[in-house]
N, C-alpha and C positions, 0 to 999 in steps of 0.2 A: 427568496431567502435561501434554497439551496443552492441556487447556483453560483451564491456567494459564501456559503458554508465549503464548497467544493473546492475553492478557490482557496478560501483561509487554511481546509483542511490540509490542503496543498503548501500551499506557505510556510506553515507551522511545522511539516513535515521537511521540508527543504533546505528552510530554514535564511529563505529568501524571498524578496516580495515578485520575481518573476520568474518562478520554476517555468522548467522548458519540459513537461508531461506531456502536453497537448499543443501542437501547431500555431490551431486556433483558438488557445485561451480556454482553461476550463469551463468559466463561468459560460461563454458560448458552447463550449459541448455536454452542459447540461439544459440546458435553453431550447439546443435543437429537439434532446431527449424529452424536453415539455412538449416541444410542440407535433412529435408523432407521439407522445400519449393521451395530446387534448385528442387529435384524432382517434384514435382508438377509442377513448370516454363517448366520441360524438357516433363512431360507425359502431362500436362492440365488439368490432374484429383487429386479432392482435396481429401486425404485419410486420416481416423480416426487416423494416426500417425500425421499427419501435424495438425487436429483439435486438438489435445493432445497436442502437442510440443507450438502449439499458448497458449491454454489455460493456460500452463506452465507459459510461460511469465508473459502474462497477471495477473494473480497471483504474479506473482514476483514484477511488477509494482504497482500492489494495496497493497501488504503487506507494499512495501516503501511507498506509499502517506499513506497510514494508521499507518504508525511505526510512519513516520513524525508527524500526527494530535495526535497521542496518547502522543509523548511527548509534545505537545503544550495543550494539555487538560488534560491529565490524569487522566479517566476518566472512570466507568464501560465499560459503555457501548459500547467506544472505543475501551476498552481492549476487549471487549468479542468476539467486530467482528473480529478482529487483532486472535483473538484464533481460528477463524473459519475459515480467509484464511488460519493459518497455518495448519491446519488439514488438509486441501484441498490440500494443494500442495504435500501431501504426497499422494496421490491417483495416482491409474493404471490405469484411464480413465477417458475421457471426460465426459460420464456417471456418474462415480463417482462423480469427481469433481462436476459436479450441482447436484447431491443427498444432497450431504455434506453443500451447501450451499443454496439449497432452504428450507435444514429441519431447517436450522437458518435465515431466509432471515428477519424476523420482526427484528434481532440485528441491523441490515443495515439500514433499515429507522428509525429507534432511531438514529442515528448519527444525523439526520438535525433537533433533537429537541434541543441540545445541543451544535448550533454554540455558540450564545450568543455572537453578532455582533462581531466579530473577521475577519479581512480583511484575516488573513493568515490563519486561521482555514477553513473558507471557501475559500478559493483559495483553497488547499489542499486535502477537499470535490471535490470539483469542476473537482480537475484531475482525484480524484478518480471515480468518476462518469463518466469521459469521457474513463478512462479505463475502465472500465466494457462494455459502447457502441462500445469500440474499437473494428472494425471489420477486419483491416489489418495491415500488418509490419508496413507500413509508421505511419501510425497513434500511433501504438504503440512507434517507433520509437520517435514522435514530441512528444507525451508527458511524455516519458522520457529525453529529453533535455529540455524543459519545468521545468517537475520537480526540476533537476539537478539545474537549474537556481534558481529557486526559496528554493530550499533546503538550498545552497547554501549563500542565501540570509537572509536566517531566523535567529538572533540571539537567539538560544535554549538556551541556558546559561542565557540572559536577562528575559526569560520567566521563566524557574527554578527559578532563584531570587524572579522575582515577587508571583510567587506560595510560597514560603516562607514566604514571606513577608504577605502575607495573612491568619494569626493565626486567630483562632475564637476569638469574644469577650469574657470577663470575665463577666459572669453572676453577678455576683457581681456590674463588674461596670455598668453594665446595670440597676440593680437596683438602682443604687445611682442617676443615671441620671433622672430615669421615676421618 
């Protein structure tokens, strides 16, 4: 079921039925993350494959709350962190993976200068923030069905319009006003 929750999270997020996150297909990069955690269940010992395979995830899940917030903002800054998990998920280790994103970590706390009171910009913050503290399946898990919900929920279409809808003033008529 998550592996298919990961997937949709992704979709929903993209807004396409074959986001290009993962090579090999989410649903398979949380399949493999099952199967170094049946091992771990069966040895008791957590190994640099199982850290890897989580981290995988994990990334997969902030790229969606981050694809989500990027199309509701659109927006540098958004965009650059969104360029920085992608990088990352291209990595061959856990190691990697946090090089890649602590040499960019100032992109990330620019996000919370640019909610600009938005209930669903920050809810979206919010999961993405609780995946990054996520330290297990389960967790991971709730808030990918979380997301799902709320993705789900968001009219993107309503938000594109209104970004439309927001042409700069004509300097001219500004002048005519003052």
């Amino acid at each position: 079921m998550s592996a298919k929750n990961l997937q949709l999270l992704l979709e929903t997020a993209y807004d396409t039925e074959n986001p290009q996150v993962f090579e090999e297909g989410a649903a398979n990069v949380y399949k493999k993350f099952e199967e170094a955690y049946k091992v771990f269940v069966q040895t008791g010992k957590p190994t640099d494959e199982l850290n890897f395979r989580f981290e995988r995830v994990r990334l997969g899940v902030g790229i969606a709350f981050l694809k989500a917030y990027t199309r509701l903002a659109d927006n540098e800054t958004s965009i650059e962190a969104l360029q920085v998990l992608q990088e990352a998920i291209k990595a061959k280790s856990s190691k990697e993976i946090d090089k890649i994103v602590q040499k960019k970590i100032k992109v990330f706390d620019n996000l919370y200068h640019e909610i600009f009171v938005n209930e669903e910009r920050e809810h979206i913050l919010g999961l993405f923030e609780a995946t990054l503290d996520a330290s297990s399946r389960e967790e991971l898990d709730e808030l990918m069905l979380e997301g799902l919900e709320l993705l789900t929920a968001i009219d993107f279409e309503h938000h594109a319009q209104q970004d439309d809808d927001d042409e700069p003033l004509d300097e001219d008529f500004l002048k005519s006003i003052q």
